[in-house]
N, C-alpha and C positions, 0 to 999 in steps of 0.2 A: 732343660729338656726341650726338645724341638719337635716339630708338627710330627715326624715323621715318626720320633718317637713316639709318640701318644696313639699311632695311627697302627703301628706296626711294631713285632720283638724285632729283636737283634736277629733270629733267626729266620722271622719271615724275609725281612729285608735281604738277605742273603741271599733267599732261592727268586727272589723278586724279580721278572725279566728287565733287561735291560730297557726294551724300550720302553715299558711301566715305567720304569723309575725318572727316564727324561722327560716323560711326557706330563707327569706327574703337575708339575709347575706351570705348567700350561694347560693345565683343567684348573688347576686350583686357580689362577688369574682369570682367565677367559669368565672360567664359569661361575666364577665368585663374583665378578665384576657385572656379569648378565643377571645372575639373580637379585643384585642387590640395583642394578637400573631397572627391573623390570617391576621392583617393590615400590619404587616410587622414591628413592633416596637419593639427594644431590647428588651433582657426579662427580663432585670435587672429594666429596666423603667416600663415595662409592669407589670411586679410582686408588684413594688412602687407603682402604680399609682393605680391600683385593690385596694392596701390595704389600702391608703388612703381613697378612696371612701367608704369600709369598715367600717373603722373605725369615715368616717363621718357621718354613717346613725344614730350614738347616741350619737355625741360630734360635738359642733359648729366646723366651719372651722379653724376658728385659732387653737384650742385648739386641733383639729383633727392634724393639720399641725404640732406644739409640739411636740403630741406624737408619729409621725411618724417621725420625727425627731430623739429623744433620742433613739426610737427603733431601729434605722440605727446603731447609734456610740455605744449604746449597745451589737446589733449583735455582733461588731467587739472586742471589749473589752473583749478578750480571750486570755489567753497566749498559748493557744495548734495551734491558728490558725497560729503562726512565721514558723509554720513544713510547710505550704504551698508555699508559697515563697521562700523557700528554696531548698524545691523537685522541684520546678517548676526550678526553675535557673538549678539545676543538671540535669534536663530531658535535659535540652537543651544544656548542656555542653557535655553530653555524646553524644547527636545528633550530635556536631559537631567535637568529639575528635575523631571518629575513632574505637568506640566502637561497633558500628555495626558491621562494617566489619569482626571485630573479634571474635563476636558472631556468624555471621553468617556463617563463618568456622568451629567453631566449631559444627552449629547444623547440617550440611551437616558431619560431622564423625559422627555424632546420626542416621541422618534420610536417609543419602545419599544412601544405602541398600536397602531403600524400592522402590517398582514400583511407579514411579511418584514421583520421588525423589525430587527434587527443589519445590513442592509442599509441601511436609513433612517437608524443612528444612522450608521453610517459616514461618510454622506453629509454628515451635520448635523457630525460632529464634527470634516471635514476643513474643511467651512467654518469653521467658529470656532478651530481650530489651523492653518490654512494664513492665516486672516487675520491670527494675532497674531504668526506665527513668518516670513510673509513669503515661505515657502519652498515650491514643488507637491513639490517632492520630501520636504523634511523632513516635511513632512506626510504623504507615500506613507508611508513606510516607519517614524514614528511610528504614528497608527492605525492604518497597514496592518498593524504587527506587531505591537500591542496586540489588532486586532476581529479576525486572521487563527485567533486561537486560541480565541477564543470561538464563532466564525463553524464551526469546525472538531469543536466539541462539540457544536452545534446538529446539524452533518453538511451544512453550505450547500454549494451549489456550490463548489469551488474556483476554479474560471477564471471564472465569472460574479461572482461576490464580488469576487477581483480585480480585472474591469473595472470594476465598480462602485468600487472606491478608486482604482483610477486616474483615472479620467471626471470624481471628484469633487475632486481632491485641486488642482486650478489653480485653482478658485473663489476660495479666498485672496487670489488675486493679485489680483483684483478691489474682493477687501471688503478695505477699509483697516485697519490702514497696508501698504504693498505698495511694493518694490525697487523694480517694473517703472514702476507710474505715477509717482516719484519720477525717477525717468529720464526719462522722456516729457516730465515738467513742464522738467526740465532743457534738453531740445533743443527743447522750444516755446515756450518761455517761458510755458508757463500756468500758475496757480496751484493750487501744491499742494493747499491745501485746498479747493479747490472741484474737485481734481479726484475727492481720495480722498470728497467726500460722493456724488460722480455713480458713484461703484465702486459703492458699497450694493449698487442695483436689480439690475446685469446681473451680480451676481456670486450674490447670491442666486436668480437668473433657470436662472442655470447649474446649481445644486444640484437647486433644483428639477427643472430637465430630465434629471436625471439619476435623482433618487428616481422620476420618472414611468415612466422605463425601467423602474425593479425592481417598477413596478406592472404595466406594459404584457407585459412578458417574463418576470417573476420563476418562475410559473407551469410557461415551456413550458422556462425550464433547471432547475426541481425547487425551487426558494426554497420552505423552508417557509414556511408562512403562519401560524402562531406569533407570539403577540407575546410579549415578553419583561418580567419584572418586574423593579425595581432590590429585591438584599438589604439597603440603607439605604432608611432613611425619609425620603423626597423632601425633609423641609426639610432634612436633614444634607447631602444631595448638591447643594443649592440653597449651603449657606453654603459648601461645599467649593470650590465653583466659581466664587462672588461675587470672589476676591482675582484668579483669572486674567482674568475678563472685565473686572474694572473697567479694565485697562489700556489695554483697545482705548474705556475713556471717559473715563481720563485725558489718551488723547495727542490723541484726536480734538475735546475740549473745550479740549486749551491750543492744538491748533494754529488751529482753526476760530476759538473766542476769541482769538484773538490773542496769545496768553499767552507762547509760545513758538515757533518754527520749528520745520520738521519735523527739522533737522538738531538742533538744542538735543533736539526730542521723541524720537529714536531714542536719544541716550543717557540719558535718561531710563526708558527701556526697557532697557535694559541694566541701570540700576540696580535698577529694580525687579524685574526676569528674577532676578536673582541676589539678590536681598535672599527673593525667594517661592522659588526652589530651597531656599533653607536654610531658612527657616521651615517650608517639606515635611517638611525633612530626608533630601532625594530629589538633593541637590548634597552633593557634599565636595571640601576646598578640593583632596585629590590627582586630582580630577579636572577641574582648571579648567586645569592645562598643557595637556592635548589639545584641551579644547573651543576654547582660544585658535590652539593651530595648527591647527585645523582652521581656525576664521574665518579667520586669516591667509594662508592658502591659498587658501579658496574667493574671500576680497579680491581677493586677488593675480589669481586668472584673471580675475575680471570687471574687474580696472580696467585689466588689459594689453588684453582686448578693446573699453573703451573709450577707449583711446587708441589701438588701431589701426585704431576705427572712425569716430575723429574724424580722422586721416588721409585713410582713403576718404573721407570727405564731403567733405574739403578738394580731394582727387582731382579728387572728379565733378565739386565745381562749377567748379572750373580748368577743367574739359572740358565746362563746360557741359552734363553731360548730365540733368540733373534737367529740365533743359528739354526736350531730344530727347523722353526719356520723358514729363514730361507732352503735349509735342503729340500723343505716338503714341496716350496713352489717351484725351483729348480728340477725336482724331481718328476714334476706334472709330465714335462716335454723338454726336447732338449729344442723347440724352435721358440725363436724369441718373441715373435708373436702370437703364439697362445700365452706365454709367460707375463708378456706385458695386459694383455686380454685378462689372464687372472688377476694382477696388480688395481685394473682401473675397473676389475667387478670387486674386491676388496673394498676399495675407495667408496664405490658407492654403495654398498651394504654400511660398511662403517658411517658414512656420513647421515643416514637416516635416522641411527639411535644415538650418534655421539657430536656434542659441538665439535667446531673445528677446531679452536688452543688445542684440549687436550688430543684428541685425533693427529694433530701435527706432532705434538710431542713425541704421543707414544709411539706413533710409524713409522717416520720418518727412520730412526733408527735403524728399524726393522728390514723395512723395505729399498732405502736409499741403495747400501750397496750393493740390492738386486741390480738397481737401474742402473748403476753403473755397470757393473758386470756386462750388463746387456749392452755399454758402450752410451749409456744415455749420459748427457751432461747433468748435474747438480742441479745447474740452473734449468735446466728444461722438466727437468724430474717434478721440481717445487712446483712449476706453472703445470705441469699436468693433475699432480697431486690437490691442489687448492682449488683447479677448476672442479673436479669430480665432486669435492668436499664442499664446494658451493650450491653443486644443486642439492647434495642433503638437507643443507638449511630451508629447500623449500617441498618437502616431500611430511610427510606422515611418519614414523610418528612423534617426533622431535622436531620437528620442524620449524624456527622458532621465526621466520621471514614469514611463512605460513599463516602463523596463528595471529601475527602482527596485521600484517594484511588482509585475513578474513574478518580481526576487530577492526579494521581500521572501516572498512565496506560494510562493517554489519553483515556479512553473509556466513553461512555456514560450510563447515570445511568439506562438509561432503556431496556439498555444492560446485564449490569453487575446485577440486581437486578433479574432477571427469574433464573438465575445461583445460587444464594443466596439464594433462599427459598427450597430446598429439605435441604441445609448446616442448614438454622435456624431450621428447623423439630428437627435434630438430637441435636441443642445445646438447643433448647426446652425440648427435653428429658432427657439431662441430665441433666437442670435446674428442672427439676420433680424430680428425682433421688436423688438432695440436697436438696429438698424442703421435700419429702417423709421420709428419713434414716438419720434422723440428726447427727447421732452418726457417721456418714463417713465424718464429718463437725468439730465436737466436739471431737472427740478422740484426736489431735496432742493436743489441750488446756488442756485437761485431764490429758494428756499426761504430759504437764507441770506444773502442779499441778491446774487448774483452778476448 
């Protein structure tokens, strides 16, 4: 017996309006999935349990329970998905080699010049440690707890500093190599490498708009306007930092070259994470149990949520509703840009209450061949989609760069959060900017023959 049975006779179903009955599946997901995040329930379980329900409103319960089952070990029945657990290991191996620090020297010979200096390196240094480590959070709360102490002898703001490493620290996931576009490639079939070359522009887009904040505002929350000198002599901090960066031109030249896959180039990254921790001398092998159960845990929740988010996909389109939702937003307007306007206020609703795995799984579906339709390319859809879904990670009430960042400063979030909103304005804008001129997105791909 199925939901619907238990729900409804035979005869009510019969005088049932039609659009009742399509719409149906899409209350019971949406609104089963919101109650059950708003209870306080994983959302690996949460996302399960919605799709279950889903998929029992027209399949008995056993036979419901089957195929939410096979749709689990399905999900995961990917050979691209081994590139996760891999970057995940090297995020965390670089977090603990030492790798910071010598990023963050080097981005103070960048940004150390400007007024409100240790603001700017922040900025710069979360870019080039959240791009090689993969991680918005690993990145918070490495720079954030390496620049929070410097930041703190200058006498910076505290909650403006903060939002400043918060705002900047998703950039990473932008600039390659990156979890999140390695996912996306995975459920659109687009190619890796040309996706992580179209990350570049809007990932450094994003930094930017955030160093622009601590120009625009720095002032009226007390930033000193000091620049900072480095105590080494700029070529020693230049060779200090040449063995971290060349990794992000190792992998991005075997993968783009052809040389390797990005699943082959993530343990390649792992090899060299841990070959430069001990030549630091900033690894020891008694610290390599935890950093292993750590990956093995943070694996573990992301690949239970993409196997219950390959479920849900499998749900909706049983129920067809990727279709319901695309006519309803097609039906808004027929001009492309309130259509796109609805897609990237979508994005950012979703991104406040949902991580991004699952958020990429289940949308992507949905949404993609809106974007196209509208003539968008796959690859520019992805980079618009992951930018939007980045600044969720640092808003309320999910917010998991957020919460990382407010512990990492000891501040409180309803401190640090009034500080953050003129900083979102300006990375709003320039997620406008990438969503508007795709060809500032799509030229590096071009570039290499895409």
């Amino acid at each position: 017996m199925t939901l619907l049975d238990l729900m409804f006779t035979d005869h009510y179903l019969s005088i049932m309006p039609d659009s009742i009955y399509y719409l149906l599946p899409v209350v019971v997901l949406f609104g089963s999935l919101f109650i059950f995040l708003m209870i306080g329930m994983p959302i690996a379980f949460s996302i399960g349990l919605s799709s279950l329900l889903t998929i029992f409103l027209n399949f008995p319960i056993d036979k419901s329970a089957s195929l939410a089952s096979q749709q689990l070990l399905r999900g995961l029945d990917n050979f691209g998905l081994l590139a996760l657990p891999f970057f995940i290991f090297a995020g965390n191996l670089m977090n603990s080699g030492g790798i910071a620090k010598r990023l963050i020297n080097f981005a103070m010979l960048l940004g150390g010049r400007l007024p409100g200096a240790l603001c700017h390196v922040n900025v710069i240094a979360n870019m080039m440690f959240g791009s090689l480590s993969g991680s918005a959070t690993a990145s918070a709360a490495a720079v954030g707890g390496l620049m929070g102490e410097l930041q703190n002898e200058k006498k910076y703001p505290k909650d403006f500093s903060s939002a400043v490493n918060i705002a900047s620290c998703p950039s990473g996931l932008l600039i390659p190599p990156s979890n999140v576009l390695i996912l996306y490639a995975l459920v659109s079939g687009t190619s890796v490498q040309y996706l992580f070359l179209a990350g570049y522009f809007p990932g450094i887009l994003m930094g930017l708009a955030v160093m622009a904040g601590v120009f625009l505002f720095g002032k009226k929350y007390n930033v000193p306007q000091e620049t900072v000198k480095l105590d080494k002599p700029a070529f020693k901090v230049i060779i200090e930092a040449i063995p971290s960066l060349f990794m992000v031109v190792l992998i991005m030249s075997g993968i783009v070259g052809g040389v390797f896959t990005a699943t082959e180039a993530s343990a390649i990254a792992v090899v060299y994470s841990l070959v430069l921790g001990f030549i630091y001398k900033e690894l020891k092998l008694k610290n390599l149990t935890p950093i292993v159960i750590d990956s093995v845990i943070i694996t573990s929740i992301v690949l239970l949520m993409i196997a219950t988010s390959s479920s849900m996909s499998w749900a909706m389109s049983n129920a067809d509703i990727p279709q319901y939702i695309a006519e309803f937003i097609l039906n808004i307007s027929d001009n492309p840009i309130i259509i796109l306007i609805s897609m990237n206020l979508i994005f950012l609703v979703v991104g406040t209450f949902m991580d991004m795995s699952p958020a990429i799984l289940i949308f992507t579906p949905i949404l993609l061949p809106i974007g196209v339709y509208l003539g968008m390319d796959p690859i520019h859809f992805g980079i618009m989609m992951v930018f939007n879904l980045s600044i969720g990670i640092c808003t309320p009430p999910v917010g998991t760069a957020l919460f990382v960042g407010c512990s990492i400063a000891n501040r409180k979030i309803g401190d640090v959060v009034p500080k953050l909103l003129p900083i979102y304005g300006l990375i709003i804008l320039a997620l406008i900017i990438v969503t508007a001129f795709p060809n500032l997105t799509m030229w590096l791909p071009k570039l290499a023959g895409y």
